[in-house]
C-alpha positions as CSV (number, residue, x, y, z in Angstrom):
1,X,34.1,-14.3,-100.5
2,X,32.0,-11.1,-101.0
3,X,29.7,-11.0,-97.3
4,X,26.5,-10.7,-99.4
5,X,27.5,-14.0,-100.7
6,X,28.6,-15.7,-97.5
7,X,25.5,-14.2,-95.6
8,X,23.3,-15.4,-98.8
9,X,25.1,-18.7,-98.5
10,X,24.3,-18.7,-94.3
11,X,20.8,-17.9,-94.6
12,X,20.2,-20.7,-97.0
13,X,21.6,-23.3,-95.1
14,X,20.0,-22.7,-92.2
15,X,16.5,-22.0,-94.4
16,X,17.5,-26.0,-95.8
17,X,18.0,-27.6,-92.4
18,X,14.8,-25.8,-90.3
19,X,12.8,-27.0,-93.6
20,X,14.3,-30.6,-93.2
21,X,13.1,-30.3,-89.7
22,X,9.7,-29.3,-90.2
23,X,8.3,-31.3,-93.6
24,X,9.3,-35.1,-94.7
25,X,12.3,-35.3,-97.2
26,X,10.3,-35.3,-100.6
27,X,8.3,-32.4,-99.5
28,X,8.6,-29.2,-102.2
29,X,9.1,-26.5,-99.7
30,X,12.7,-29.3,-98.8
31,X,13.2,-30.0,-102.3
32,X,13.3,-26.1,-102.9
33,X,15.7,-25.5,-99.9
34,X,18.0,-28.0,-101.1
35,X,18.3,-26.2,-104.5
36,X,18.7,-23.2,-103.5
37,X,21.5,-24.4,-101.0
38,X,22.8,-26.6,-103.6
39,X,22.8,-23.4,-106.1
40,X,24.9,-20.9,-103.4
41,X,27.3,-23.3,-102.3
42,X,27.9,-24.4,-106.3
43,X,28.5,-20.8,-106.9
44,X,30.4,-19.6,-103.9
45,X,32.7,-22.6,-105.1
46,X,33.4,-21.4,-108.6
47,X,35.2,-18.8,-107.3
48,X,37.1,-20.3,-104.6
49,X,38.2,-24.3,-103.8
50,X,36.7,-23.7,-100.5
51,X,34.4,-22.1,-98.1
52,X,35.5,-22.4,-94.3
53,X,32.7,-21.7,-91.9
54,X,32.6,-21.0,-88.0
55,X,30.6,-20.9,-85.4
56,X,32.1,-18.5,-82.7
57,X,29.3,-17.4,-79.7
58,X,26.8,-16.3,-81.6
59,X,28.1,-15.0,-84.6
60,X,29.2,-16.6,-87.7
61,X,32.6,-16.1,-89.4
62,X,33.2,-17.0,-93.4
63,X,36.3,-17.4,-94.6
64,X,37.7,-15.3,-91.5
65,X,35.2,-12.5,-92.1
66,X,32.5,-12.0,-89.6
67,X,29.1,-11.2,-90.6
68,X,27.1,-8.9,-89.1
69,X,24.7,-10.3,-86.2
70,X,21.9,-11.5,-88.1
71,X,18.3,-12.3,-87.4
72,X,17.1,-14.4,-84.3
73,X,16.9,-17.6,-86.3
74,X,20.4,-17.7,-87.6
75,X,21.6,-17.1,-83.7
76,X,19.6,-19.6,-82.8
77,X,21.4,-21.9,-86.2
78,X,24.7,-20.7,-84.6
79,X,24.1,-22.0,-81.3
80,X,22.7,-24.7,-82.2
81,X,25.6,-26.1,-84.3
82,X,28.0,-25.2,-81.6
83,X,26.5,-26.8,-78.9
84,X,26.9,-30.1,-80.9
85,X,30.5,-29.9,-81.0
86,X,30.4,-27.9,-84.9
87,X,31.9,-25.1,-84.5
88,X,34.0,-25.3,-88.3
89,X,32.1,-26.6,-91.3
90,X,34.6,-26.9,-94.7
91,X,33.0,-27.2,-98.1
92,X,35.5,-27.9,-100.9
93,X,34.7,-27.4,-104.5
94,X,33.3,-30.9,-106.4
95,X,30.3,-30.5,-103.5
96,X,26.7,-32.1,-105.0
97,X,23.4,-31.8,-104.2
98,X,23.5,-35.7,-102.7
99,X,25.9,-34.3,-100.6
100,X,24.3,-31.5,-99.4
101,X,21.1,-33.8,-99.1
102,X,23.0,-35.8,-96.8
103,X,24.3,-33.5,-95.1
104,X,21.1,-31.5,-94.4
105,X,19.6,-35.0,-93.4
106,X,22.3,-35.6,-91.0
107,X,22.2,-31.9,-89.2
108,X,18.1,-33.1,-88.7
109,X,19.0,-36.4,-87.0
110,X,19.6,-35.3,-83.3
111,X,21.2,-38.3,-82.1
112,X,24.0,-38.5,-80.3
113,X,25.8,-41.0,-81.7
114,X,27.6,-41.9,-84.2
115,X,29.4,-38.8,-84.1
116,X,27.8,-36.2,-86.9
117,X,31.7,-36.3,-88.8
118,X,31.2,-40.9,-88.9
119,X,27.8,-40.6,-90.4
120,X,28.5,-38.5,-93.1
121,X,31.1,-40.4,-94.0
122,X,29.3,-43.4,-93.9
123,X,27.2,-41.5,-96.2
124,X,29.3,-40.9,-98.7
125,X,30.0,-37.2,-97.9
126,X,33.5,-35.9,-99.0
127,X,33.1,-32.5,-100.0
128,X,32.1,-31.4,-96.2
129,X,34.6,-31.5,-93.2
130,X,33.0,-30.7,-89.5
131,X,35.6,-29.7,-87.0
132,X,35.8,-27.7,-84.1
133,X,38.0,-24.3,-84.0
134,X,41.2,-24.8,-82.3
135,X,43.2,-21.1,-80.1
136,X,46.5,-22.5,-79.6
137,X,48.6,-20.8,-76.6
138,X,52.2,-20.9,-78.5
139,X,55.0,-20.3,-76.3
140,X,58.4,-18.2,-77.6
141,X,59.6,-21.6,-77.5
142,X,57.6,-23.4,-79.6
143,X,56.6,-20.7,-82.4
144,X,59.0,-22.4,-84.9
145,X,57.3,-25.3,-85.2
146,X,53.4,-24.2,-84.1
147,X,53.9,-21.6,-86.8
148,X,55.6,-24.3,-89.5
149,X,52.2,-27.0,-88.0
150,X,49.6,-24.4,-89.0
151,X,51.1,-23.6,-92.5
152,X,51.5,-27.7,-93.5
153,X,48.6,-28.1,-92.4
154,X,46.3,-25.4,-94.3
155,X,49.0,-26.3,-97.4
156,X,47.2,-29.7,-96.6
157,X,43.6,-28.9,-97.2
158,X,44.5,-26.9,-100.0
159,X,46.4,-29.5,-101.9
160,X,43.0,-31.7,-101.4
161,X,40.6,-29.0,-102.6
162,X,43.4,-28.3,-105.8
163,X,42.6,-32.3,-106.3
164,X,39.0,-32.9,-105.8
165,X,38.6,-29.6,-108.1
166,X,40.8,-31.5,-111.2
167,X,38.8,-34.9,-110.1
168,X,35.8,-32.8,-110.9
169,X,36.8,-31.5,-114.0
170,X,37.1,-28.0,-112.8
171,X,40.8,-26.3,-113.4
172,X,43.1,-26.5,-110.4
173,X,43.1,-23.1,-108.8
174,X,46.4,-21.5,-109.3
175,X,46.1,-18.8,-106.9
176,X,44.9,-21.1,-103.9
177,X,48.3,-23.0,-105.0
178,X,50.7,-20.0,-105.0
179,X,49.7,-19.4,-101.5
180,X,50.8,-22.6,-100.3
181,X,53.9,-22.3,-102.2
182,X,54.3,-18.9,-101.1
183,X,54.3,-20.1,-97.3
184,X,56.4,-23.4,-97.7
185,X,59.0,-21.4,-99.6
186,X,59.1,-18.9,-96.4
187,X,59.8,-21.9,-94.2
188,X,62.2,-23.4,-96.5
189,X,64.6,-20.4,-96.0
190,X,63.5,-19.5,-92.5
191,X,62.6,-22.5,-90.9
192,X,63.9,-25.9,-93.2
193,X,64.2,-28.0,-90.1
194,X,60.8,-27.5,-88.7
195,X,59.3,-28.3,-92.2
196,X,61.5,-31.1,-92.7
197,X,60.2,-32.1,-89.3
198,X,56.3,-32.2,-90.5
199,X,57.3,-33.8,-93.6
200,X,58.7,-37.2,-91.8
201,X,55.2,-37.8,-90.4
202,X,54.5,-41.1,-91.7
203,X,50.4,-41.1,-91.9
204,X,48.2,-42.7,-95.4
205,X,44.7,-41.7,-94.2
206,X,45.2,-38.6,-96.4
207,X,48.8,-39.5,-98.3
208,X,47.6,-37.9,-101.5
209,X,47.4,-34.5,-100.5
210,X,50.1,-35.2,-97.7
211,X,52.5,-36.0,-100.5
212,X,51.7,-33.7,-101.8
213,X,52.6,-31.0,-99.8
214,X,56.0,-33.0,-99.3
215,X,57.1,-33.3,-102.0
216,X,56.9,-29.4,-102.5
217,X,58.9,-29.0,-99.6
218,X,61.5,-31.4,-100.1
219,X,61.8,-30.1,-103.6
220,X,61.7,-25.9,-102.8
221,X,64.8,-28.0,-99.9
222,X,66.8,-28.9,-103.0
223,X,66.6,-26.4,-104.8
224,X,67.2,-23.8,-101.8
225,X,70.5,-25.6,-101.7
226,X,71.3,-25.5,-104.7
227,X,70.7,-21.5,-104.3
228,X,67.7,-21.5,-106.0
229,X,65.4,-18.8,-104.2
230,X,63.1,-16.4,-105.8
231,X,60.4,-16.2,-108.0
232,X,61.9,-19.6,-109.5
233,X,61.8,-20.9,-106.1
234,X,58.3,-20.6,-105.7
235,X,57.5,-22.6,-110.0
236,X,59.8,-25.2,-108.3
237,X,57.7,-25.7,-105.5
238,X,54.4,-25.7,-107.7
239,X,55.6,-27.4,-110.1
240,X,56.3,-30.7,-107.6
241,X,52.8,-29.8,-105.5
242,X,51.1,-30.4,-108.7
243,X,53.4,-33.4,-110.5
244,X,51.0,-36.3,-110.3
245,X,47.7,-34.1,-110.3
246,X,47.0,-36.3,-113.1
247,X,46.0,-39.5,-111.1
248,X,42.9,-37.4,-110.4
249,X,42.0,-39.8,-113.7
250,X,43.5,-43.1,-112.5
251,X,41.0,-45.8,-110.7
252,X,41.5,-46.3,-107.1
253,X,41.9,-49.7,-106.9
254,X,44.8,-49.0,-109.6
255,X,46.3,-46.7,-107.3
256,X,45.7,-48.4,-104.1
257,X,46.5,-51.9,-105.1
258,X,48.7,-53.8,-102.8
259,X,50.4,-56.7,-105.3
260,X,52.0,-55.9,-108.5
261,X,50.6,-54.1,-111.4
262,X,49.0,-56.6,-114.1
263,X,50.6,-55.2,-117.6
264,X,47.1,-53.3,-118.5
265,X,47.2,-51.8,-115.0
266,X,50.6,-50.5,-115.3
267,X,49.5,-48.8,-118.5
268,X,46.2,-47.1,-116.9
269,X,49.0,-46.2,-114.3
270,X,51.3,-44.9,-116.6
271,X,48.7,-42.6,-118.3
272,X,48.8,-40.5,-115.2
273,X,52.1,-38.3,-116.6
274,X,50.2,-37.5,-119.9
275,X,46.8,-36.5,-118.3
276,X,48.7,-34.4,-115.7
277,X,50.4,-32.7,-118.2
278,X,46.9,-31.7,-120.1
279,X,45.4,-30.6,-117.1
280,X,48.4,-28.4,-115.8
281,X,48.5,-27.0,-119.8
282,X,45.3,-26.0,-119.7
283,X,44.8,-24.2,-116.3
284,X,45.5,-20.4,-116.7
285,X,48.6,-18.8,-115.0
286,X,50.1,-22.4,-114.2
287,X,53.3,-21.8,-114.3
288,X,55.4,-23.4,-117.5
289,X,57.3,-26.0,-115.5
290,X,54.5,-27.7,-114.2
291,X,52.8,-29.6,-117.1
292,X,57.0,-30.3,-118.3
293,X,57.3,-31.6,-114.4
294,X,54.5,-33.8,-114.0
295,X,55.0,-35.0,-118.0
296,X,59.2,-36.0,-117.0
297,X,59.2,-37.1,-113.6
298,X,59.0,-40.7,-113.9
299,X,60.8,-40.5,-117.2
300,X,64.3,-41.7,-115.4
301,X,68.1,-40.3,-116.3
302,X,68.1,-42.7,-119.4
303,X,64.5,-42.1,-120.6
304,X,64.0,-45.7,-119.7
305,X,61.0,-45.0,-117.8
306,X,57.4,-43.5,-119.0
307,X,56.3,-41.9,-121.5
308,X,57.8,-44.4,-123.9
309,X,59.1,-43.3,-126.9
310,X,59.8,-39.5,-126.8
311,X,62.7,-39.3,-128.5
312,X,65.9,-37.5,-127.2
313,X,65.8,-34.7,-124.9
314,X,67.5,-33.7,-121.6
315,X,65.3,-33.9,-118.3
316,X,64.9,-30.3,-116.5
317,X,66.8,-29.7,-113.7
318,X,63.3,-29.7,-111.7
319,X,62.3,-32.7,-112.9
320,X,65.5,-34.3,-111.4
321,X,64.5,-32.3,-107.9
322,X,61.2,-33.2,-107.7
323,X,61.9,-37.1,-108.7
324,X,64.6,-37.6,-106.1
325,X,61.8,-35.9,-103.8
326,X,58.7,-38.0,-104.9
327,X,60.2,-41.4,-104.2
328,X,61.8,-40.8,-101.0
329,X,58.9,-39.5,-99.4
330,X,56.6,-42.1,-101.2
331,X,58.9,-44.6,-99.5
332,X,59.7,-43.3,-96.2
333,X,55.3,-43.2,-96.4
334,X,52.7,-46.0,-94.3
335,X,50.4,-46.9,-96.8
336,X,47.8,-49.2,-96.2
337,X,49.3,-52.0,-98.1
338,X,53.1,-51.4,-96.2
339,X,55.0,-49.5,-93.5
340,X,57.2,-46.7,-94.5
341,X,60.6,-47.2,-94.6
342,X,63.8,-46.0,-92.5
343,X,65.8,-43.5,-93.8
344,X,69.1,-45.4,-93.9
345,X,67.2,-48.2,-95.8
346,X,65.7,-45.6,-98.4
347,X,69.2,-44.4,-98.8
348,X,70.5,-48.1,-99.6
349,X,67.3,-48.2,-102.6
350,X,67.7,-45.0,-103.9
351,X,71.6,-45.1,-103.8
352,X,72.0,-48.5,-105.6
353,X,74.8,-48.5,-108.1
354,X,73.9,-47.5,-111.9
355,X,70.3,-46.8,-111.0
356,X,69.1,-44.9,-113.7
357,X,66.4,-43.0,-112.1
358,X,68.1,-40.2,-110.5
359,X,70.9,-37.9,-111.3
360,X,73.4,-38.9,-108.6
361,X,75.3,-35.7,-107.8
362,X,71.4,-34.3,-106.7
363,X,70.7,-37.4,-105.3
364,X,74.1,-37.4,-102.9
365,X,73.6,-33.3,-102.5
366,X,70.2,-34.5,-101.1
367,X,71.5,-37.3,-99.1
368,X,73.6,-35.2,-97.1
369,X,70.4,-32.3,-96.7
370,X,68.4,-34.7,-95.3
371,X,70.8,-36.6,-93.3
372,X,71.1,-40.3,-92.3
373,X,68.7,-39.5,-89.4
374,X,66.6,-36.5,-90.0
375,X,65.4,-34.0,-87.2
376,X,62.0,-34.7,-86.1
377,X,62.5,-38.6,-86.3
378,X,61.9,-40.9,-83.3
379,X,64.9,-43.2,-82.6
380,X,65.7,-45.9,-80.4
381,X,69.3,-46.2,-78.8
382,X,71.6,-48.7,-78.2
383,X,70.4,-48.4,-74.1
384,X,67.2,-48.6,-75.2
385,X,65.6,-45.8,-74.8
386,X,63.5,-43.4,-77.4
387,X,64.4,-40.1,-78.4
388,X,63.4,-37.3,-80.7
389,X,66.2,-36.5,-83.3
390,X,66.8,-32.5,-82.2
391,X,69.9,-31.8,-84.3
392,X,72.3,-33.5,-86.8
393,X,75.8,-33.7,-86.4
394,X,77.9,-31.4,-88.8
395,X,80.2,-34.4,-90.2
396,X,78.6,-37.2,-88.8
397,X,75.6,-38.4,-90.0
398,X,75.2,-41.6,-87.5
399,X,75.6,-39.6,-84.3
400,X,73.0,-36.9,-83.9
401,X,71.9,-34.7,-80.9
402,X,68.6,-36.3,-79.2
403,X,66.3,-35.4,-77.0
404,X,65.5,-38.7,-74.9
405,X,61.9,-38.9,-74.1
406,X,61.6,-42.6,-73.1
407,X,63.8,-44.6,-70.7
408,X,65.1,-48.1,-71.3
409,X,62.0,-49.5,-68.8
410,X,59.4,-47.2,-71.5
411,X,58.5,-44.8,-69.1
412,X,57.9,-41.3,-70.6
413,X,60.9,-39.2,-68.5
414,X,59.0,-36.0,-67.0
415,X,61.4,-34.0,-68.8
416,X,63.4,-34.9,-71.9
417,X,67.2,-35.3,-71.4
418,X,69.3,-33.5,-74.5
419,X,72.2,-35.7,-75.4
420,X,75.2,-35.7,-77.9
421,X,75.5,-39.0,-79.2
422,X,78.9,-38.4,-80.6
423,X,80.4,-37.5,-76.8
424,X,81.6,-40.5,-75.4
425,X,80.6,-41.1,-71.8
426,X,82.2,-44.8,-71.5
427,X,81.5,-48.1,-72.7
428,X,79.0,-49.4,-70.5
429,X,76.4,-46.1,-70.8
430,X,77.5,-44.9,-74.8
431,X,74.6,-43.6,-76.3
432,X,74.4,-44.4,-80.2
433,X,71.6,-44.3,-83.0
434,X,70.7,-48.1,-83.3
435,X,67.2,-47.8,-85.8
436,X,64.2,-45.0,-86.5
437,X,61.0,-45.5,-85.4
438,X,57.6,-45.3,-86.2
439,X,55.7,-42.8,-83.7
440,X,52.1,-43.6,-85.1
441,X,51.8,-47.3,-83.2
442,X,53.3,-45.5,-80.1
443,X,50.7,-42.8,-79.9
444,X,54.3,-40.4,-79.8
445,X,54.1,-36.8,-81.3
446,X,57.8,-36.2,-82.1
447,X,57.6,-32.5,-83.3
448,X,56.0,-31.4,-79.8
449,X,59.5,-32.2,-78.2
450,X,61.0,-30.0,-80.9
């Protein structure tokens, strides 16, 4: 963002929240401010998905550039902020003037509580994210995975601002999509475990754009395997990112529903591979294997899925990829209607005999890349105590290397005890994989054992 731009944009959100302050809400001089707000912020949008704002000391920083010290007013805007605990404010593209009404009229209400982040939610506010701005100490150690954290999760927001900018109508902004891809497909050669890692969190508060994200990884995964790498590499990965980009047209409580489809349901549902195609089509630089992608991938080996009717073609070796990638993760996923699913048990689904969905040599190529327990995973063992899966076993599958964390009594041991399940120690203390668990209920971070 050009800093004539960001400082405009600065200037007239503070401008908007001292007038909010000052006059009642239907006053001119407020109505005026909120315009003029609502007019920056629509155009500052337009050219990119989002607009990241801090709040560091004194100073303001936009979209990591800082601007030069301003007047005494917006020091005083920046101090203010930041001594209520906002010290990042996020605007994605689909923002409206409501929104920015709301938002204004929450800044003005100086008390304490609910937090500021509940009551704009309460109000409807989805566009605007408050947060505060996090300087991790990363250790030699731990690099791998802090580094592989911070790149999921800015592929994360991203992936939501790509969305909420099709939901709005806009075009999905390929460049904003290349970069995630371009830092997923470093990790993917560089660092697959500690990706694979992030992608076995099982959270639904934002599955959507979590999905996502996984489903580009496990995809660019496959197709790394397959020694795929590259500049086709990277249309792999953005073609899965984007494959259902057209539910951005599909009703919620179609999407969200808990009990089976009703016939007309399944057909709003179904329209989601047509529409995605459209959208993909008719975004500049997409590349040419998205819109095939999101058109194939629930078409099945045998064309017995949707569209119907298409006639006779062969599916593209992505669409196979990304399909074998977009159920497991949707599976192994806690949505709000059903816990995710262990990996051995997703295995059993997917594997069934004559299932025409997938092409089975990917699928068992696959299989064996992810392993029957994955690294990252939380496990329980046969003397019943929790571990952290650290490393798989070259041959086999059911006896991994763990990092125990938990002892049979669930106390959290001060340091965790690396083990090789596949050593046998005797039969009365044999360690052995008995089931994966879900962290989430336990309050356990798996990856910060990693």
């Amino acid at each position: 963002m050009h800093i004539k731009k960001a400082e405009e944009l600065i200037r007239r959100l503070a401008a908007a929240l001292r007038g909010t302050e000052l006059y009642s809400p239907n006053h001119p001089l407020v109505q005026r401010g909120l315009d003029t707000l609502n007019a920056a912020a629509t155009e500052a949008l337009q050219a990119a998905p989002a607009i990241v704002i801090g709040f560091i000391g004194d100073e303001v920083v936009v979209d990591g550039d800082r601007l030069p010290r301003g007047t005494a007013a917006l020091v005083g805007f920046a101090r203010d902020l930041r001594e209520r605990g906002i010290e990042k404010i996020t605007l994605t593209r689909g923002l409206t003037r409501d929104e920015i009404r709301n938002l204004i009229a929450v800044f003005s209400d100086r008390t304490s509580a609910p937090p500021l982040a509940d009551r704009l939610a309460a109000r409807g506010v989805r566009h605007v994210t408050l947060g505060r701005i996090v300087v991790e100490e990363v250790t030699d150690e731990q690099a791998g995975i802090a580094a592989a954290r911070r790149v999921y999760a800015t592929a994360v927001e991203t992936a939501e601002s790509l969305w909420e900018a099709a939901k709005a109508g806009d075009k999905p902004d390929p460049t904003a999509a290349r970069k995630i891809i371009d830092g997923l497909a470093k990790l993917v050669t560089q660092d697959r475990t500690s990706l694979m890692a992030l992608t076995a969190l099982k959270k639904y508060d934002n599955y959507t754009f979590t999905h996502m994200v996984n489903v580009s990884a496990l995809a660019m995964a496959q197709a790394r395997a397959l020694n795929v790498d590259g500049t086709l590499l990277r249309e792999f990965g953005f073609a899965a990112l984007m494959h259902d980009i057209g539910k951005v047209n599909t009703p919620l409580e179609v999407l969200n529903k808990p009990d089976k489809l009703t016939k007309d349901e399944f057909d709003v549902m179904k329209q989601h591979v047509v529409d995605g195609a459209h959208i993909l089509r008719r975004t500049p630089e997409m590349p040419a294997l998205a819109p095939i992608v999101a058109f194939e991938h629930h078409l099945k080996q045998d064309l017995s899925g949707y569209p119907e009717n298409i006639g006779s073609r062969k599916l593209n070796l992505c669409t196979m990829i990304v399909s074998i990638a977009d159920v497991f993760d949707a599976l192994r996923s806690n949505r709000p209607y059903r816990q995710g699913l262990a990996t051995n048990r997703i295995r059993a689904i997917m594997g069934e005999q004559g299932n025409p969905a997938f092409n089975q040599p990917l699928l068992k190529r696959f299989v064996n890349l992810m392993g029957l327990f994955p690294v990252g995973n939380l496990v329980r063992l046969t003397t019943d105590e929790l571990a952290v899966v650290s490393a798989e076993h070259p041959t086999d599958p059911f006896r991994p290397q763990v990092k125990i964390i938990q002892d049979a009594k669930g106390e959290f041991l001060e340091e965790p005890l690396l083990a090789n399940t596949w050593e046998h120690q005797g039969d009365d203390d044999e360690r052995a994989v008995v089931e994966a668990v879900d962290p989430e209920p336990l309050g356990i971070d798996p990856l910060k054992y990693l």
